[in-house]
C-alpha positions as CSV (number, residue, x, y, z in Angstrom):
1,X,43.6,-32.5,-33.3
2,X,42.3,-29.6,-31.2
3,X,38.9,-28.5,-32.1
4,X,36.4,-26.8,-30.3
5,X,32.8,-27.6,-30.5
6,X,30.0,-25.7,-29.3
7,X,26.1,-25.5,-30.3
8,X,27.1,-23.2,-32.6
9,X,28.9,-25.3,-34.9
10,X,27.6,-28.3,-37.0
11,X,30.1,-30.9,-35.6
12,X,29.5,-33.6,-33.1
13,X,31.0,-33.1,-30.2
14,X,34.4,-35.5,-29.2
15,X,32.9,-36.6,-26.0
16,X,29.9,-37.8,-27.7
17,X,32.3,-39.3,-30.8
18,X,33.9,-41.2,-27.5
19,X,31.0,-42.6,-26.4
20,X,30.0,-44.0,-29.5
21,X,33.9,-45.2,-29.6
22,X,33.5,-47.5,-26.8
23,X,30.2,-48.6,-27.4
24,X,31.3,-49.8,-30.9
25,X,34.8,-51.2,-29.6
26,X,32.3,-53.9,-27.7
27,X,33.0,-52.1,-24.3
28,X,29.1,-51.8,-23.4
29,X,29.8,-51.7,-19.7
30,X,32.9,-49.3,-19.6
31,X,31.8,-45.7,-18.6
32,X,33.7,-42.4,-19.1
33,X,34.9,-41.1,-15.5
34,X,35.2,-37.6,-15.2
35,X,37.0,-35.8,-11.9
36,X,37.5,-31.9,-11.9
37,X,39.2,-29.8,-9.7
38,X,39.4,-26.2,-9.3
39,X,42.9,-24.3,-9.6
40,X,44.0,-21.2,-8.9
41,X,42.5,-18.0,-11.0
42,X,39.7,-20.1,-12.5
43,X,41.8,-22.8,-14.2
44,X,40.2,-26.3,-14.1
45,X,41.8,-29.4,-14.1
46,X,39.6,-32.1,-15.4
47,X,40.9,-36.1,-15.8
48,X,38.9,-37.9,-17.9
49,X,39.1,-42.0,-18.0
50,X,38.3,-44.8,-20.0
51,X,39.1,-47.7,-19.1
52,X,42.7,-48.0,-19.1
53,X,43.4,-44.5,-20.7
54,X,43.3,-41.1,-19.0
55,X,44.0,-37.7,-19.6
56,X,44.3,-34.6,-17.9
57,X,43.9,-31.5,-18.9
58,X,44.4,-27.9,-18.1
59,X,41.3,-25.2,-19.0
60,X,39.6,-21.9,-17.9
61,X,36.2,-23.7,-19.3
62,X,34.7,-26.7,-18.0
63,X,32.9,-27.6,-21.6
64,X,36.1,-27.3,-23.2
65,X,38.6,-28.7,-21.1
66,X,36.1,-31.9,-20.9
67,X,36.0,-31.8,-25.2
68,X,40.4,-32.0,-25.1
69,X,39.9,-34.2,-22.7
70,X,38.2,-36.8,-24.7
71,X,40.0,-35.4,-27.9
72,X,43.2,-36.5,-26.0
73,X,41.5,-40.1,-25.4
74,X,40.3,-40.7,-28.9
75,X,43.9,-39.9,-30.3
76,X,45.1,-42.6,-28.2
77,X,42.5,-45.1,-29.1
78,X,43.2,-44.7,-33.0
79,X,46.7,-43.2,-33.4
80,X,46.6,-43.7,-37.3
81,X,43.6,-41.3,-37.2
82,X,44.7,-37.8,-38.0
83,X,41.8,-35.9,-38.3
84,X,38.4,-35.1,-36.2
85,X,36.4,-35.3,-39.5
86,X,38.1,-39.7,-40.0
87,X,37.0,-40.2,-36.5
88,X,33.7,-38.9,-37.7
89,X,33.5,-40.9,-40.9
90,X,34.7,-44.5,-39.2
91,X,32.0,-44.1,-36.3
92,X,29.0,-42.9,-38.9
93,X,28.1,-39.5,-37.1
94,X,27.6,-37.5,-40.0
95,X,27.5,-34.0,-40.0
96,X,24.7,-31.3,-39.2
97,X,23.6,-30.6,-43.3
98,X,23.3,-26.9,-43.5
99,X,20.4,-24.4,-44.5
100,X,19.9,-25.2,-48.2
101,X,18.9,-21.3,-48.6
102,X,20.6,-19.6,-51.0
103,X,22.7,-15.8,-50.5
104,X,20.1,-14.2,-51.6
105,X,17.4,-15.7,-49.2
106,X,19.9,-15.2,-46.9
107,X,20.5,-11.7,-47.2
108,X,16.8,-10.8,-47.5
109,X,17.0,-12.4,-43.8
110,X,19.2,-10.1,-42.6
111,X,17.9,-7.2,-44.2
112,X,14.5,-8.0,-42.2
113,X,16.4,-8.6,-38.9
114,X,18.3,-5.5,-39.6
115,X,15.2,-3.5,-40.5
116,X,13.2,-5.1,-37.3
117,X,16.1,-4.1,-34.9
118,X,16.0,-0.6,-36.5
119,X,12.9,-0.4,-35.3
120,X,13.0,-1.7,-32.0
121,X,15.7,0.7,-31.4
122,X,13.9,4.2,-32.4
123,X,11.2,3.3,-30.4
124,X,13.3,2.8,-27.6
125,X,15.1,6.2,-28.5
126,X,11.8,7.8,-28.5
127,X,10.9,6.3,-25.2
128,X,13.8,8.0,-24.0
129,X,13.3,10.7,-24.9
130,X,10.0,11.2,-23.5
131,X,11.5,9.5,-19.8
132,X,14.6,12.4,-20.1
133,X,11.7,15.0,-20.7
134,X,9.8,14.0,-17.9
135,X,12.9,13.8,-15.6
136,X,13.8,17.2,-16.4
137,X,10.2,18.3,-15.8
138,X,10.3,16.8,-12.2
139,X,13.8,18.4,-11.3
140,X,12.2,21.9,-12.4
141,X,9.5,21.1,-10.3
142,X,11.3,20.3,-7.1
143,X,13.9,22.8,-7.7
144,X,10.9,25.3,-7.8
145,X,11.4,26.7,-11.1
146,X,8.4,25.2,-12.9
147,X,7.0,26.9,-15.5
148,X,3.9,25.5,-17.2
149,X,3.5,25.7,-20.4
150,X,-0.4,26.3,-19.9
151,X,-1.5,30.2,-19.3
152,X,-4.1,30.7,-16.7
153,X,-5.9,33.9,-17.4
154,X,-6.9,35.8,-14.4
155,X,-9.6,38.2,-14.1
């Protein structure tokens, strides 16, 4: 039962699914203590306790060693429970509903973003542009081969 949650996803995270856990298993006091310690090349070990059940686990991310950790946890509270989305059912945390736009509202939406970023990009080519002109004018100048491009007429 590995998952990883981020913001990105719809799904609750399993840390929050734990709390609500031991809130509704009439635990109001019990708190979720977390200890971390830093490995070698930027591995963290976090232990994460509840009560009488602990876990430890292994990560190069803090956010995601903590979710395993309490992934680890609920397994052990409800063994029967197989899935993420039964743990998610039994405590009532329903999911994020998605965007009720359809593909084609959705693909106008991208067409504008893409169309926006289009444009924010050739004017930032043509800004450039103009800043590789003006750099090459300054180099000519202080190398001393300037020539203007205006004519002075002399009498």
């Amino acid at each position: 039962m590995v998952l990883y949650c981020d913001e990105a996803t719809p799904e609750t995270a399993p840390d929050d699914v734990l709390l609500v856990c031991i809130r509704e298993m009439g635990d109001e006091e019990s708190t979720i203590q977390i200890q971390t310690r830093r490995l070698k090349y930027s591995c963290i070990e976090l232990t994460m306790q509840v009560n009488e059940h602990s876990a430890t686990v292994l990560d190069n991310n803090r956010r995601s060693a903590k979710q395993r950790a309490a992934q680890a946890i609920l397994q052990a509270l409800h063994p029967t429970l197989l899935s993420y989305g039964s743990l998610l059912r039994k405590y009532g945390i329903r999911f994020v509903p998605r965007s009720s736009m359809t593909r084609r509202q959705m693909r106008r939406r991208i067409r504008e973003r893409s169309h926006s970023e289009s444009r924010i990009l050739s004017t930032l080519r043509d800004e450039m542009i103009l800043i590789r002109e003006r750099d090459e004018i300054y180099a000519r100048a202080a190398a001393g081969n300037f020539q203007s491009s205006l004519e002075y007429e002399t009498d």
